[in-house]
Structure formats: structure tokens, C-alpha cells
C-alpha positions in Angstrom: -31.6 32.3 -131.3 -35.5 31.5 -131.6 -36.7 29.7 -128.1 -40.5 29.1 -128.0 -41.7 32.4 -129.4 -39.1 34.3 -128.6 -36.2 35.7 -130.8 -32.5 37.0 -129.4 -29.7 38.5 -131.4 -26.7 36.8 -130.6 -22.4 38.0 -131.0 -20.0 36.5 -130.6 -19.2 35.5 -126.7 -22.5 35.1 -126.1 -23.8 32.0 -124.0 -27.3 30.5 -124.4 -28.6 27.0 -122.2 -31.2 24.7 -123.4 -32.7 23.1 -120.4 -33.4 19.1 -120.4 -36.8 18.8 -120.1 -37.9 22.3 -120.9 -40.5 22.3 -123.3 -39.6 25.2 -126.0 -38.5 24.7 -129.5 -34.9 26.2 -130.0 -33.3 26.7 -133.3 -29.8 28.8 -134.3 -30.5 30.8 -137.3 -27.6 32.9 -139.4 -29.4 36.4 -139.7 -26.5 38.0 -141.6 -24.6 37.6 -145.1 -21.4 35.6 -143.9 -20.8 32.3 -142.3 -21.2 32.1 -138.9 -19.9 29.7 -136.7 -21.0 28.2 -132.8 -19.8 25.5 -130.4 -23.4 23.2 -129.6 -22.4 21.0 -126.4 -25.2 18.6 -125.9 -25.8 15.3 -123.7 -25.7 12.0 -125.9 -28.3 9.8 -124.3 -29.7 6.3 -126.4 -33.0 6.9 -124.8 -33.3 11.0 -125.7 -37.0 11.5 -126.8 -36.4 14.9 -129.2 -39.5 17.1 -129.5 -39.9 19.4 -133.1 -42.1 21.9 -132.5 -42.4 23.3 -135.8 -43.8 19.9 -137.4 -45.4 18.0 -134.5 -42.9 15.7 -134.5 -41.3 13.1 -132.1 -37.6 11.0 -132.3 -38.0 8.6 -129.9 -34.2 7.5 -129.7 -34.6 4.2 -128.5 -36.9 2.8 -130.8 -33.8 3.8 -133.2 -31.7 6.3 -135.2 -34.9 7.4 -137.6 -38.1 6.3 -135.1 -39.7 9.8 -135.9 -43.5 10.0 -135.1 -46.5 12.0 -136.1 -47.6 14.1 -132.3 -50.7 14.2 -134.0 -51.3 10.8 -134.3 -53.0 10.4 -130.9 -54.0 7.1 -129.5 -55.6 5.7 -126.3 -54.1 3.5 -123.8 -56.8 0.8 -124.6 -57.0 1.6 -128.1 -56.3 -2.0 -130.6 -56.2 -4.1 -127.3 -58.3 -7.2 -126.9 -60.6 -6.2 -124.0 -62.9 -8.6 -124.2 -65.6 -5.6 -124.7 -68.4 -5.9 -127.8 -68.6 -4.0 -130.3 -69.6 -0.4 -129.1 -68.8 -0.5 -125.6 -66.9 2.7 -124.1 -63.2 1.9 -123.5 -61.9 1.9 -120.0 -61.1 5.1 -119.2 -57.4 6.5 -119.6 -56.1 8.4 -116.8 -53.7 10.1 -118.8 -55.5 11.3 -122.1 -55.3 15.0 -122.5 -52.1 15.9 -119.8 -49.6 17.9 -121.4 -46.8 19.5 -120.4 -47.0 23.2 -120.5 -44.7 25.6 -122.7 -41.7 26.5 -120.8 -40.7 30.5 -120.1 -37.4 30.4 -122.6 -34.1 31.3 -120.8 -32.2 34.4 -122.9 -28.5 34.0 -123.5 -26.0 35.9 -121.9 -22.9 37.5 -122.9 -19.7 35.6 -121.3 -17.8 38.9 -121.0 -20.9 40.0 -118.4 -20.3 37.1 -116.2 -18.7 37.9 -113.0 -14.5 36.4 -112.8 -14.5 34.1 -109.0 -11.2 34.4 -108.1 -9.7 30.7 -107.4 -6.6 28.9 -106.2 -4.3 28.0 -103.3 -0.7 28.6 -102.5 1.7 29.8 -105.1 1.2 26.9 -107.6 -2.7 27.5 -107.7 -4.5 30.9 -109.1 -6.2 32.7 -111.5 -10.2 32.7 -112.3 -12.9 31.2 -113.7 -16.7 32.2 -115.0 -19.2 29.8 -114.8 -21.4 30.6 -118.0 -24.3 27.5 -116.9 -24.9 28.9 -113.4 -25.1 32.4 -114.3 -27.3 31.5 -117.4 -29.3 29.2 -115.4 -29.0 31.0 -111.8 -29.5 27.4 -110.4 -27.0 24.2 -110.4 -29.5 21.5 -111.6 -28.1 21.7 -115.2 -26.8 18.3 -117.0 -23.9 19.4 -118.4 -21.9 23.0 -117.5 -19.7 24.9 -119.1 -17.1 27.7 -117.5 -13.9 29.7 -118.7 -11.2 29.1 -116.7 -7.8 31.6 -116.3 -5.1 30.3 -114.4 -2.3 33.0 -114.0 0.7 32.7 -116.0 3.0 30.2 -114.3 -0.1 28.5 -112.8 -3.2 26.0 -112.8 -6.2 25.9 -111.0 -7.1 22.8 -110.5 -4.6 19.8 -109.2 -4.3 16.6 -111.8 -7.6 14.6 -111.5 -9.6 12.3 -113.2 -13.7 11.7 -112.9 -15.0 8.3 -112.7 -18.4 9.3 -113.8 -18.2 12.6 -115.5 -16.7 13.4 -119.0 -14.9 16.6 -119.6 -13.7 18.3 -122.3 -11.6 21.6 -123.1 -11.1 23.6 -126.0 -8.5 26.5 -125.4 -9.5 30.1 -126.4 -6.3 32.2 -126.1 -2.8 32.2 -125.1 -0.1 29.3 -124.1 -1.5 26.1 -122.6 0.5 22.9 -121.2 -1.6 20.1 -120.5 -0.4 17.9 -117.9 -2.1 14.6 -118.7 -0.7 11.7 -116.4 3.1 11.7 -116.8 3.2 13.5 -120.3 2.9 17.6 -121.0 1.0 18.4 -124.2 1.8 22.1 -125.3 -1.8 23.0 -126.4 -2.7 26.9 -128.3 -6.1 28.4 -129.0 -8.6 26.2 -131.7 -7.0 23.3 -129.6 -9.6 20.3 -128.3 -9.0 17.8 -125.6 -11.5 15.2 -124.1 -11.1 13.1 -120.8 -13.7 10.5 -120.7 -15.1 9.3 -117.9 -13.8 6.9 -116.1 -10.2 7.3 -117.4 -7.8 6.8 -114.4 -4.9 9.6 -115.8 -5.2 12.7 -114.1 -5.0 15.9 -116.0 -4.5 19.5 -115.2 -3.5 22.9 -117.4 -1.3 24.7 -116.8 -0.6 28.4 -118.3 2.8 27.9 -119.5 2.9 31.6 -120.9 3.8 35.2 -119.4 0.4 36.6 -120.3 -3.1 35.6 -119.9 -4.6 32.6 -121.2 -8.2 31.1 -121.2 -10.0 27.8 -122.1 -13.9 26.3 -122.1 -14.2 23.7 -120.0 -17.2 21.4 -120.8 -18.2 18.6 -118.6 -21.2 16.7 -117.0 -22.8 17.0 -113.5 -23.4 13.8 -111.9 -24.7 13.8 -108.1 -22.9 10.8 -107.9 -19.6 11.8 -109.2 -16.3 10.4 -107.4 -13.4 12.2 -108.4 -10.0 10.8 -108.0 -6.6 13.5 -107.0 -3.7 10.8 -107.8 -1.0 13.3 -106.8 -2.3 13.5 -103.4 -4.2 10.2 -103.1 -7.5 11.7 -102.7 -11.2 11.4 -103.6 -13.9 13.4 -103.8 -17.1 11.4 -103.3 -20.0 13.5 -104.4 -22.8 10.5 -103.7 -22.2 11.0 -99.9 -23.8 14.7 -100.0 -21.4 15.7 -97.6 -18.9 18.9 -97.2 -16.5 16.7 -96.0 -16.6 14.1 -98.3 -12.3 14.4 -99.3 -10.9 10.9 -98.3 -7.5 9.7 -97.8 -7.3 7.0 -100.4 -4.3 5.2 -98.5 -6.9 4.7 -95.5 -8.2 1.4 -97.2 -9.8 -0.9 -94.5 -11.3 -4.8 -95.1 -14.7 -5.7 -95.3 -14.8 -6.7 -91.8 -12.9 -3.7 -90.1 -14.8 -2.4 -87.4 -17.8 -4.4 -87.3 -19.3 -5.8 -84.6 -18.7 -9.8 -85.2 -19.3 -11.4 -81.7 
């Protein structure tokens, strides 16, 4: 993996995060004499502005699929405006001309099987443990999209069926046997196997390791501050736009409009 001027060799397992925002070229180059192959997980935005750093280049996304500009090509706000000025006259001035953003420090990739297991789960239903690849990569939780391995024991899950209303997920199972519990139906799922739950789906899904040995999967999904999360076997939500610890609510405690206001 080349980031800015830096170069890391890379095995397979390994785990490398390219920040939004962070201004250092990246670029995945096969250093050996076979094929080689990688998962890229990436945000899809219309208005992404893609930086290449090699050719002084700029897609601007929204302009459309090809609007690829010279960085060279530097203008001024005023420049080709009617000003009203003669022939000769200084521009206004342009508060802006000449700030760039400086080179960011490039983040090394990390090898999963280093990351620390957290042991999860509740009752006897619930257990096993996950790795949280982003956060340790990262060492902070203002990432866009994360990534983690998850290993529910065998005969368990570790999450309860849910469904996000503004964050997509997506799994793609690495070893052993996998049921997917996916609203009423069970999907028996094995390793190469891909799943996605888009956002705002309302069928809850959950895995469970179906097996008598270990199994493990990558889960792949968005971080949205103002997530709401729905639990339909419990008739919960999780409302993440409250910034509050407590922010579980009963969904069968539905109120009117008018409920407890003051009206007199």
C-alpha cells in the first residue's frame, strides 16, 4: 500500500483505512508474480470531489461521471467576471487564493489477527466476540464507514434481529456455518457468501452460528450520528440523534401530538 510517500507491505488479513478528507494519495499495488486479491469498501456519495495526486487531477462528482479537471489550472474568484473595472485595474482581492490543505500523516494498516477479541453477548442465546478493525486502525470513532469481525459462539448470535433506518450494512462471511435470520426466513449462508441490508429496510436480521465450531464474518456498515435503529422482536429503538445513553425506547409507548402539553 503506497499512502502519501509512504510504502507498506501488506498479507493477507491485513486492514488499512483511508480517511475522508485526509489529504494523501493511496494506491494498492501487486508487488509479487501471482494475482492478488482485496475487498475495497468505500462510501458512494454524488457529490465526492476525488483528488489524484500523481497527475494533479480533480473528479468533481457532481458536475458528472467524467468532470475531471486540470489542479493546475488555477483561477481567481474574480477572474472572467464583469466588474465593471478598465482595463488594467488590480482585481478585488481573493481571500482565498493560495490556502491549501496540508499533506496528511498517512495511517499504516494493521493486521486483523493483532486486534484485540471484546468479548460480547447476554444470556445464553447471546455470545461470542468481535474485533473492530476501523477503531483500532483509526484509534478514534469519527470514521464514515467501519468494519469489524464478528464470532458468535456456536449455537449463538450476537446481536438481536434489527434493522437501521439510516445506516446500510453489509456482511460477507469468512469461515464456518452461518444461518441468517432475515425477518421470518433463515438463509443458511458459508464462507465467500455476501449479504447487504440497505438502509432503511424494515426486516430485521441477525446471524446466527448454526455450526459446532467457530465461525466468523465482516461486517461492513456506515456511522450515522443520526442513526435510529429498530429491535422488532422486542419493539425497541435505538435513537442515536438524542446523544443520550439512555436513548432505548419502548416502541409500544406511542403518545399523540398533544399528550402532555400544556393547552390551557
Amino acid at each position: 500500500a503506497y499512502v502519501g510517500d509512504a510504502a507498506y507491505a501488506m498479507k493477507a488479513g491485513d486492514y488499512i483505512c483511508f480517511p475522508a478528507g485526509a489529504a494523501a494519495g493511496h494506491c494498492l499495488i501487486n508487488t509479487s508474480d501471482a494475482l492478488c486479491r482485496y475487498v475495497i469498501v468505500g462510501e458512494r456519495n454524488p457529490n465526492e470531489v476525488v483528488v489524484y495526486t500523481a497527475s494533479n487531477k480533480v473528479l468533481v462528482r457532481a458536475l458528472g461521471r467524467r468532470a475531471i479537471f486540470d489542479l493546475a489550472a488555477n483561477r481567481s474568484y474574480w477572474d472572467g467576471e464583469n466588474t465593471g473595472l478598465t482595463a488594467g485595474d488590480p482585481l478585488p482581492s481573493d481571500v482565498t487564493a493560495g490556502v491549501t490543505k496540508p499533506p496528511a500523516a498517512p495511517i499504516p494498516p494493521i493486521a486483523s489477527d493483532a486486534v484485540e477479541w471484546k468479548v460480547e453477548g447476554e444470556g445464553l442465546r447471546f455470545g461470542g466476540r468481535s474485533r473492530h478493525l476501523t477503531y483500532a486502525a483509526l484509534g478514534r470513532s469519527d470514521y464514515h464507514v467501519g468494519m469489524l469481525i464478528e464470532a458468535p459462539a456456536p449455537g449463538m448470535r450476537l446481536a438481536p434481529r434489527h434493522y437501521h433506518m439510516l445506516e446500510e450494512e453489509h456482511a460477507l462471511i469468512l469461515e464456518g456455518e452461518v444461518t441468517l435470520l432475515l425477518g421470518e426466513e433463515r438463509h443458511e449462508m458459508k464462507a465467500g457468501d455476501y449479504v447487504c441490508f440497505p438502509a432503511g429496510l424494515a426486516v430485521g436480521h441477525s446471524f446466527l452460528n448454526s455450526g459446532t465450531g467457530p465461525c466468523r464474518y465482516l461486517m461492513i456498515g456506515e456511522k450515522n450520528p443520526n442513526e435510529v435503529c429498530v429491535y422488532p422482536d422486542s419493539n425497541k429503538m435505538a435513537v442515536d440523534a438524542l446523544r443520550r445513553r439512555d436513548g432505548i425506547f419502548d416502541m409500544g409507548a406511542v403518545r399523540r401530538y398533544w399528550d402532555g402539553e400544556e393547552m390551557e
